[in-house]
C-alpha positions in Angstrom: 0.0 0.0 0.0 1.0 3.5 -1.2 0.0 6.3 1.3 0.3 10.4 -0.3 -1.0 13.4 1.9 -3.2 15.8 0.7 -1.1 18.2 3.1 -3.3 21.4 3.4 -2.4 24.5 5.5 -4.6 23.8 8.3 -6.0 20.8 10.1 -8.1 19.7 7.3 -5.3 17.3 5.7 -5.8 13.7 5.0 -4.0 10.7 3.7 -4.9 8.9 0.2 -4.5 5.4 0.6 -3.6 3.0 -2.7 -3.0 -0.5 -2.6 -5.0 -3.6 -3.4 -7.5 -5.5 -1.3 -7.3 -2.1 0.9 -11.3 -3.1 1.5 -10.3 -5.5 3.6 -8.4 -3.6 5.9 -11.0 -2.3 8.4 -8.8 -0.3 10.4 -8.0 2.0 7.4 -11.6 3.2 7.6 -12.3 2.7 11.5 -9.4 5.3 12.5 -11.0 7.9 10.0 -15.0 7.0 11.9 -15.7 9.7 14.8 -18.8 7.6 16.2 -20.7 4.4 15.6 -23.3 6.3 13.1 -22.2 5.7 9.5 -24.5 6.1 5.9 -22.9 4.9 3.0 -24.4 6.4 0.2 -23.7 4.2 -3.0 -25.5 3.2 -6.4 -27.2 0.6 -7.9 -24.5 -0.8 -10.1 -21.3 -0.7 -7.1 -24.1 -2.4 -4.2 -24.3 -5.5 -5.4 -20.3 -5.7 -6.1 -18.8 -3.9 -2.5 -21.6 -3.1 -0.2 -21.3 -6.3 1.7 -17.5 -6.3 2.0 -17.6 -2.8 3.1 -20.6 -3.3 5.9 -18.3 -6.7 6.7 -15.9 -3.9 7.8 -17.8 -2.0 9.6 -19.1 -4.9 11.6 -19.9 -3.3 15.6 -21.2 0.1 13.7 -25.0 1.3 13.2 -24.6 0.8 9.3 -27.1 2.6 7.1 -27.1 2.7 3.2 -28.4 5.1 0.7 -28.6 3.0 -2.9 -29.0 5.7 -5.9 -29.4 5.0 -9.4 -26.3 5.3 -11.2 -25.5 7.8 -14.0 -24.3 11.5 -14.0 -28.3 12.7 -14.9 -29.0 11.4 -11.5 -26.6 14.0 -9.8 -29.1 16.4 -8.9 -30.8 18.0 -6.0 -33.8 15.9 -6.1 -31.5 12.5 -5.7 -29.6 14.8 -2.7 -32.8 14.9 -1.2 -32.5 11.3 -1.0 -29.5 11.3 1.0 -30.7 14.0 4.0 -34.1 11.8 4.2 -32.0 8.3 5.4 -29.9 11.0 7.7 -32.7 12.4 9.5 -34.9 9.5 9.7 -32.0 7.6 11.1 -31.4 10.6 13.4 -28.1 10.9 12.5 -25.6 13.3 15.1 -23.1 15.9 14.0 -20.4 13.2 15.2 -21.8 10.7 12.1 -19.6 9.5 9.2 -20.6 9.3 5.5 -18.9 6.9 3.3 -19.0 8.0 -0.4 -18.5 4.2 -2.3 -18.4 4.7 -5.9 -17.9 6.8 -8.8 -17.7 10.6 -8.9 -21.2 11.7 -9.3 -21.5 9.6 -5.6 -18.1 11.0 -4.1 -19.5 14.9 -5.6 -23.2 14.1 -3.8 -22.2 12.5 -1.0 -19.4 15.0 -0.2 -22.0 17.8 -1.0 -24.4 16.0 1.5 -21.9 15.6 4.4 -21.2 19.5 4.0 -24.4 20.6 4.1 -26.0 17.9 6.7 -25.8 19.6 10.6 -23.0 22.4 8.6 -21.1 19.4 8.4 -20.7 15.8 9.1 -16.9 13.9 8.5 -16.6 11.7 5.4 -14.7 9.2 3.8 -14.4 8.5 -0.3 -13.9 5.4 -1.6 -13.9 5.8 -5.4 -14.6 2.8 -7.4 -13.7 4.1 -11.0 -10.6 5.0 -12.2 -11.7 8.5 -13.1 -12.3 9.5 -9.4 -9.6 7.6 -7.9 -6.9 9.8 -10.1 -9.3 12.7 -9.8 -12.5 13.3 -8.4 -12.0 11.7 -4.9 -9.0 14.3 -4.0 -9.5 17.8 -3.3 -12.6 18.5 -1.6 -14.7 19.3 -5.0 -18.3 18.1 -3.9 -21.5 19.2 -5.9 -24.9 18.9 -8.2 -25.4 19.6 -11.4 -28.3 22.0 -12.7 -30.6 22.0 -16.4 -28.3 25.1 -17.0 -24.5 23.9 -15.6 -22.9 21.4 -14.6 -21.3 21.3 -11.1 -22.8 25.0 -10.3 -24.7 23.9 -7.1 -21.6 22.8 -4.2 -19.0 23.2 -2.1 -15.5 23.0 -1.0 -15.5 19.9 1.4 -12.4 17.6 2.1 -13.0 13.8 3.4 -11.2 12.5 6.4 -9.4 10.0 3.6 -9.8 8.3 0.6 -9.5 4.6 0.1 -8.4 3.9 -3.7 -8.4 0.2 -3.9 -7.1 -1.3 -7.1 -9.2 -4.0 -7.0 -12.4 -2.4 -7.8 -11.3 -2.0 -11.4 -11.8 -5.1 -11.8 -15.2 -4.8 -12.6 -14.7 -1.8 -14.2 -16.1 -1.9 -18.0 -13.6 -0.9 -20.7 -15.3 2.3 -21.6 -15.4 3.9 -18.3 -11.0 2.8 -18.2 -10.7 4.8 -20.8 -13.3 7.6 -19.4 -10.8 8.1 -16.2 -7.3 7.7 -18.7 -8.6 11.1 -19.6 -8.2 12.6 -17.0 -4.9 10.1 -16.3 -3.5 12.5 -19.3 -4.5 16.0 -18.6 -1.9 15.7 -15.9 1.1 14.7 -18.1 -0.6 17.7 -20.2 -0.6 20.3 -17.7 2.4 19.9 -15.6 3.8 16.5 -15.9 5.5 16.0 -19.2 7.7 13.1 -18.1 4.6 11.2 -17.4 2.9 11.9 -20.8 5.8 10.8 -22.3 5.3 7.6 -19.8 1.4 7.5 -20.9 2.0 7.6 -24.1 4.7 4.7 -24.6 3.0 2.3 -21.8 -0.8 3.1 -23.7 -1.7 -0.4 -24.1 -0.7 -1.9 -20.7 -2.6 0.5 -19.3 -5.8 -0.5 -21.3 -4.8 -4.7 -20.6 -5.2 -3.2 -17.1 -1.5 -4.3 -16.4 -1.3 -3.8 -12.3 1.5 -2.4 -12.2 1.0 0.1 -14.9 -2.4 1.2 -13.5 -0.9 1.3 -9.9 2.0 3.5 -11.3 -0.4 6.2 -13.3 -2.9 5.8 -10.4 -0.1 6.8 -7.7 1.4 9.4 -10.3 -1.8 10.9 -11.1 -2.5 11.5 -7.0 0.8 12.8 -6.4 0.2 15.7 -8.9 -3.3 16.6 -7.7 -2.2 16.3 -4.2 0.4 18.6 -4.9 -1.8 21.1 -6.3 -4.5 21.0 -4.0 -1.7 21.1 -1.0 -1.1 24.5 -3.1 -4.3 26.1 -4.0 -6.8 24.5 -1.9 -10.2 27.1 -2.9 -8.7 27.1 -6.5 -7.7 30.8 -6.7 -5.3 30.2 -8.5 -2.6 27.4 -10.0 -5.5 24.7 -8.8 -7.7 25.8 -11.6 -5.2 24.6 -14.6 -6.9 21.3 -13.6 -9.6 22.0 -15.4 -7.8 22.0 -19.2 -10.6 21.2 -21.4 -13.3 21.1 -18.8 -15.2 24.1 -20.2 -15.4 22.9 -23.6 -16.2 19.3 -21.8 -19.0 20.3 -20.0 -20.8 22.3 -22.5 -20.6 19.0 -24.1 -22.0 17.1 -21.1 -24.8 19.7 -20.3 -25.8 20.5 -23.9 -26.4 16.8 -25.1 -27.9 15.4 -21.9 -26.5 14.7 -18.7 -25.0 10.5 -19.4 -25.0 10.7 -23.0 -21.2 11.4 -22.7 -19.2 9.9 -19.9 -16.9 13.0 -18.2 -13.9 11.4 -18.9 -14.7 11.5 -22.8 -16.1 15.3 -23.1 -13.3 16.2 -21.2 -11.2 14.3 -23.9 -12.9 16.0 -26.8 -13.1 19.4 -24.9 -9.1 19.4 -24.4 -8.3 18.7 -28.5 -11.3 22.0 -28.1 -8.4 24.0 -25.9 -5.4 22.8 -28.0 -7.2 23.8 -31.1 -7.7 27.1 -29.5 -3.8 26.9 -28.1 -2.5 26.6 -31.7 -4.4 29.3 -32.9 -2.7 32.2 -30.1 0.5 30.4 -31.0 1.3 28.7 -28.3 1.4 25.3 -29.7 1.9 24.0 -33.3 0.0 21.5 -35.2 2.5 19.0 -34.2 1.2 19.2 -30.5 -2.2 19.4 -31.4 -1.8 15.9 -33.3 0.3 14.7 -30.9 -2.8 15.5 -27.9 -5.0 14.1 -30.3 -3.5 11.1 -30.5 -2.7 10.4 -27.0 -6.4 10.3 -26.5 -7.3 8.1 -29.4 -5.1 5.6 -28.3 -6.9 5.6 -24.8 -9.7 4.9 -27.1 -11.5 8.0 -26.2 -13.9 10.5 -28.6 -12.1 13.3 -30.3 -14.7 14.8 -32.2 -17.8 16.7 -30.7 -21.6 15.7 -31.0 -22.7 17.2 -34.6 -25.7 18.4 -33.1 -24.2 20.9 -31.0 -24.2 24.7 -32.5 -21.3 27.2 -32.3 -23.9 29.3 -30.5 -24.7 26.7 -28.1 -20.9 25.9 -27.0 -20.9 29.9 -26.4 -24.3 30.0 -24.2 -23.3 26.6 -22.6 -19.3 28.1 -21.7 -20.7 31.7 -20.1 -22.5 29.6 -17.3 -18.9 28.7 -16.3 -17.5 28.9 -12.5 -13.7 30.3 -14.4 -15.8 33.4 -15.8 -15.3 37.0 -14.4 -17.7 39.9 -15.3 -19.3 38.0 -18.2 -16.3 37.1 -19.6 -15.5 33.4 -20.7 -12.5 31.9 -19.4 -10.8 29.1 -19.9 -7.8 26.8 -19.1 -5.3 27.0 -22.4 -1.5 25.0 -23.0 1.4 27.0 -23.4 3.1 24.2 -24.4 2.9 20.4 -24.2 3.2 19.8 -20.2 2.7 23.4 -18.7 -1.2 24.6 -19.0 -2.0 28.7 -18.7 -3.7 30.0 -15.6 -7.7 31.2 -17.1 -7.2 33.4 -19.9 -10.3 35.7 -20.9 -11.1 34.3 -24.7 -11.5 36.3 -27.6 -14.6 35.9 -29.1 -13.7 35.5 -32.3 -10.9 32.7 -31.7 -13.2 30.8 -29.8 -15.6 30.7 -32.6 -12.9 29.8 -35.2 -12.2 26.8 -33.2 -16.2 26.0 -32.6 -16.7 26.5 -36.0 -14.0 23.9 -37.0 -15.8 21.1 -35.2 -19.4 22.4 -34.5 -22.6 23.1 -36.7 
């Protein structure tokens, strides 16, 4: 097991735990429990799988679960809802501990619920995709989305750990590997060259799900968000470079329906968006803008946007952006290959010229 610190400047830092059969370890997840009340808030596709083993753990606790329907257009406040009933009905104290077991839309709602419930209950994630163990499970980013943007409704809310057990990938389908790869990337793109360079040649391993390979770009991957979180905890700054192509990515994900695109794979298409956009101020050349391309097609991830999307759409979609100042869209650019821009305010006409050369 592989333990990194999230090491913030006050008394809200907490280890990440990677390893394999890490499940099975109930003191990992007992030292991190302030009482015996604990909700575990999971989904219909990750109960059947882990809920046992993880109540097995917990054996001596008052266990209650909260099973939501799985998918990204269930992250909503009507689904939250669900969560404060099973707190309040099970009277719940201010000492209780929610477990977040699964994906990122349950680590964003059940992070957003154990912030809000009482002003704040502890929690604990245990991300069961890729994507949010190398992302979404570090750094205190909890949330819902609304009709109108993604991720708008939330708060900053750090667990008391995360558990990222390696074994839960087993199960993990092939398309939702190659959702979280994309995210596995954008660090070697922002800050990390070294490790896209790794990425690149070590590709197909990754997708065999070769343990060691994943373990590495799992570990890797932590290590760099840990580093900027430790940094730029309320993203004011350097923390918001890790959202390269995430503007672009969830216009995508809002304007075709929330599920229809996996995060992962609109932020894929929205960072070829940024390089695009990149080239054309001159910080990169067509050479990196084939060479990002390509990094994600051999992940096996979409490069191309939905047809059906407008130019005018991308632009109403981006302005409902939490980057934006004083109306002005803002987004996370490359300055080169391995070293993002901090938000730069677009130029209008740029941005189109890049819509244009994808969208309707």
């Amino acid at each position: 097991m592989k333990e990194l610190q999230v090491a913030l400047n006050n008394d809200r830092s907490y280890p990440i735990y990677i390893g394999a059969g890490l499940l099975a370890q109930p003191t990992l997840l007992t030292k991190h429990i302030r009482s015996k009340q604990v909700l575990i808030v999971t989904n219909e596709t990750i109960a059947p799988l882990y809920l046992s083993k993880l109540q097995s753990a917990l054996s001596g606790y008052q266990v209650e679960t909260v099973i939501l329907p799985d998918g990204e257009q269930y992250k909503t406040l009507e689904y939250l809802e669900k969560i404060f009933d099973q707190l309040l009905a099970k009277k719940f104290s201010r000492n209780a501990t929610l477990i977040a077991l699964g994906g990122g839309v349950i680590g964003d709602m059940g992070g957003f619920a154990a912030a809000c419930y009482q002003r704040g209950i502890a929690f604990i994630q245990i991300p069961t995709t890729l994507l949010a163990q190398v992302d979404s499970s570090v750094g205190g980013k909890t949330g819902v989305n609304h009709a109108l943007g993604k991720n708008m409704i939330g708060s900053f809310y750090q667990p008391q750990c995360v558990i990222a057990d390696a074994d839960v990938l087993d199960t993990l389908d092939d398309r939702q590997l190659s959702a979280g790869l994309a995210e596995v990337i954008k660090y070697g793109l922002i800050r990390d060259l070294a490790f896209l360079e790794w990425l690149e040649a070590n590709m197909p391993k990754l997708l065999a799900r070769d343990k060691d390979a994943l373990a590495y770009a799992i570990e890797r991957s932590c290590i760099n968000k840990a580093e900027v979180v430790g940094e730029d905890e309320f993203e004011s700054g350097v923390r918001a470079t890790l959202n390269l192509g995430h503007t672009f990515g969830h216009a995508i994900e809002t304007g075709s329906g929330y599920g229809h695109y996996l995060h992962g794979e609109a932020v894929a298409i929205g960072t070829c968006f940024a390089a695009d956009l990149s080239r054309r101020l001159g910080w990169l050349n067509d050479a990196d803008v084939k060479r990002i391309i390509a990094v994600f097609q051999a992940a096996n991830l979409p490069v191309t946007p939905p047809t059906e999307m407008t130019t005018e759409q991308y632009v109403d979609l981006m302005a409902v952006d939490k980057k934006n100042v004083d109306g002005k869209i803002r987004v996370i650019l490359l300055e080169a290959v391995g070293k993002a821009s901090l938000p730069v305010n677009v130029d209008l006409a740029q941005l189109q010229a890049t819509l244009n050369s994808y969208a309707g």
